[in-house]
N, C-alpha and C positions, 0 to 999 in steps of 0.2 A: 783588669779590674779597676775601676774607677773608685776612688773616696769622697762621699757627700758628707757636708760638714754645715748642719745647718743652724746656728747659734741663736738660740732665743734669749730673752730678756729671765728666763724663771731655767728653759732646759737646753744641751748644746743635744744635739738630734746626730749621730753617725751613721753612716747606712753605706754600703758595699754591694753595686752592683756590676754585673758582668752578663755584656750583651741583654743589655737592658731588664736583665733579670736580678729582683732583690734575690741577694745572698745571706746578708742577715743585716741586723741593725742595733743602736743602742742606747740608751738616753740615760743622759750625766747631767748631774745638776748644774747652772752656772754660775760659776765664781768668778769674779773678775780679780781676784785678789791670786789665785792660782797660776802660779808661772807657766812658760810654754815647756819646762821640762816635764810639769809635772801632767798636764795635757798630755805630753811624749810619750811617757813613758806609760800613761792609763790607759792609752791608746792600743801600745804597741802587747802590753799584756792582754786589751782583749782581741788584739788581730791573734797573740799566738795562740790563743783559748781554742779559736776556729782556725789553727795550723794554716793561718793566710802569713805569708812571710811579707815582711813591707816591701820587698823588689820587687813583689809581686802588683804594685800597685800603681799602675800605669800613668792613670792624673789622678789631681785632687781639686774637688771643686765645691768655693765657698760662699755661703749666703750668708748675710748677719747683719743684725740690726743693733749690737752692739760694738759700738766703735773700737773701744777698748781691747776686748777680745780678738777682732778681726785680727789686728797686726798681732797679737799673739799667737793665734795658732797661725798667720802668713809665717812667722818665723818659726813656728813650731815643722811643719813641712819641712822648711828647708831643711833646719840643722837634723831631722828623724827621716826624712825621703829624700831630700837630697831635689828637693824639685817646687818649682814656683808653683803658688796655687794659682788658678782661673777663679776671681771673684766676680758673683754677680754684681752687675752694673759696672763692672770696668771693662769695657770694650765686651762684655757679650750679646749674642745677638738670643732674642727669645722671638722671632718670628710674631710678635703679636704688638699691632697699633696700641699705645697706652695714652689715651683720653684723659690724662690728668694733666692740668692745669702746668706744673711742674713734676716730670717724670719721677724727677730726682727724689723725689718726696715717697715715692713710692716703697715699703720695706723690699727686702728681697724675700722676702718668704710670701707677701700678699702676691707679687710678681710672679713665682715660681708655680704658687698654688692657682693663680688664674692661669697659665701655661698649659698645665697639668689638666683642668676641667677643658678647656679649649681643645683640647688634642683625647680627650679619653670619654669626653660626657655631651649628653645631645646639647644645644645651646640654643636660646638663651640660657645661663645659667648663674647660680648664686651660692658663694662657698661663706660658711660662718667658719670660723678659726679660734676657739674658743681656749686661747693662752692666758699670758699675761693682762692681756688686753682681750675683746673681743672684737674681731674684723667679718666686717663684712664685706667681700668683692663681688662684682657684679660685672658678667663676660656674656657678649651681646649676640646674637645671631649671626652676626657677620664674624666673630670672634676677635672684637675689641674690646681692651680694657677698660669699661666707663669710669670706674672709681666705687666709692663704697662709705662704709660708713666705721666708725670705731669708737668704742664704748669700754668702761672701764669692766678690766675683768673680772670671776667669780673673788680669786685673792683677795686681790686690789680690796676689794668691797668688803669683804671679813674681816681681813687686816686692819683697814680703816675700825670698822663698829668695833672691834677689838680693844686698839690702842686709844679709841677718841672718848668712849663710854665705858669709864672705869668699870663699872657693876655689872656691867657683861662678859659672858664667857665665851671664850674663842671654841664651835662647835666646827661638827664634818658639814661640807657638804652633799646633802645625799634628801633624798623622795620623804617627808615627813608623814606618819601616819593620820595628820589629820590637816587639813587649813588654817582652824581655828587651835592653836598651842593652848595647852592645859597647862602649862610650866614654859619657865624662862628658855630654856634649850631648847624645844621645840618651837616656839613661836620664833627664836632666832631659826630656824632651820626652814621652817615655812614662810618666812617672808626672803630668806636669801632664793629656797630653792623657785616659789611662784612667782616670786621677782622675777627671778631671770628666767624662766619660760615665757612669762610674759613681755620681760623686756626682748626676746630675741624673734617670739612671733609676732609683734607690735613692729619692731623694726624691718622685718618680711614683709609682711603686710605692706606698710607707707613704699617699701622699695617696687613691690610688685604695682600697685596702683598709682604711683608717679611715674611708671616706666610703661604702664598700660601692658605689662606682661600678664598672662594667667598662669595662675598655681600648677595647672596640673598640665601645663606646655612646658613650664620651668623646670632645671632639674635643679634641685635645692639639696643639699651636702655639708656635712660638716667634721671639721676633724679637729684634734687638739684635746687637751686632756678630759675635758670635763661635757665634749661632745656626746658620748653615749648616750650619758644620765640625763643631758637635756632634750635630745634626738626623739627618746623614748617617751617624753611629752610632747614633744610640739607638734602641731598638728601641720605643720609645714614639713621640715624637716624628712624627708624621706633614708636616708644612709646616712651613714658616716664612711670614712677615708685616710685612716692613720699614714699613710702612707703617701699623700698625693704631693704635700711639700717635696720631699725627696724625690719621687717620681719627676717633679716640674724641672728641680734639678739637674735631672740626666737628661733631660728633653734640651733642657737651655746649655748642657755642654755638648753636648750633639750637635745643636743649630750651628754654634760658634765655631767647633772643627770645621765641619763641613764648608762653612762661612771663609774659615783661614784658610782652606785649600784653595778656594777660585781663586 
């Protein structure tokens, strides 16, 4: 059994597969203020949940893009498994050229998630990531990383109108029954929600016709919280893929075994 550990900016993402099948998975909010014990031990109540015993947990393997946390659960491992984690971008190998400027710049999670389309989906291809942040990756025929784009996410952008315009009220985001708001809450709910379909087909769009790719050659995908609800407008958008972060994850500690054995 392997443990993926994939740390976002807003959720830490756990996911337990064996012989490259998900077993199960689980998403915790992220606190960076929460110690590695207390990681340890939320952990280890929901391995006993599913009667997975921690011996039972062969490697463990981390992505994150918050710094803070990384070394927190690296020591959370050791002192609850007894075993060093394999983090993305310290010596592993993900089998895919990465056409950015500076690799290093790269999250692990955009890395993991171009992996994941490159090995599971036709290509060219282009994954929206719809977290904290919004990302767009964009994985080429030949199955190289070209780079992408990133745009502030659904939060981010409520959060702000929220705290910056006192007389507004913090609403859901969800499908408004109308374009045009009849009241305060609604007209907040249909410029967040037509926004962002619009902001993420607009950004499709410019990426497909700067790259001279076609719509319906491309495979277009998106995963992360707020994907469904935007998926189910956009006219681009074909699936979603809750799973493909983690997926890219076992694909890139696979490469890297294999890699240490030669």
């Amino acid at each position: 059994m392997i443990l993926l550990i994939d740390i976002g900016n807003t959720n830490v993402v756990l996911g337990i597969y064996e012989n490259d099948k998900k077993i199960n998975s689980w998403r915790l909010e992220t606190r960076q203020t929460k110690t590695l014990d207390e990681y340890g031990l939320q952990l280890k109540s929901l391995l006993d949940h599913e009667n997975i015993d921690m011996e039972q947990i062969e490697d463990i393997v981390i992505g994150s893009v918050v710094p803070n946390l990384e070394n927190t659960f690296k020591n959370m491992c050791k002192k609850y498994f007894n075993k060093e984690a394999i983090v993305i971008g310290e010596n592993t190998k993900t089998g895919m050229p990465i056409k950015y400027e500076n690799p290093k710049e790269v999250g692990a999670d955009r890395i993991a998630n171009s992996v994941a389309m490159a090995h599971g989906y036709k290509l060219p291809a282009i994954l929206i990531d719809m977290g904290t942040a919004i990302t767009f990756d964009v994985v080429s025929e030949k199955g190289e990383y070209l780079g992408g784009v990133i745009a502030p996410g659904v939060v981010i952008a409520s959060n702000s109108l929220f705290e910056k315009a006192s007389k507004l009220p913090k609403v859901e985001f969800e499908k408004p029954k109308n374009v045009v708001g009849k009241n305060t809450v609604d007209a907040i709910k249909s410029g967040m929600f037509t926004g962002y379909v619009g902001l993420v087909d607009n950004i499709i769009d410019s990426i497909l016709k700067e790259l001279d790719y076609k719509a319906n050659e491309t495979t277009i995908i998106s995963t992360g919280g707020y994907s469904k609800i935007i998926a189910d407008e956009s006219k681009y958008i074909t699936s979603t893929d809750e799973d493909i972060t983690l997926q890219g994850m076992n694909l890139i500690y696979k490469r890297t075994i294999e890699s240490n054995k030669k």
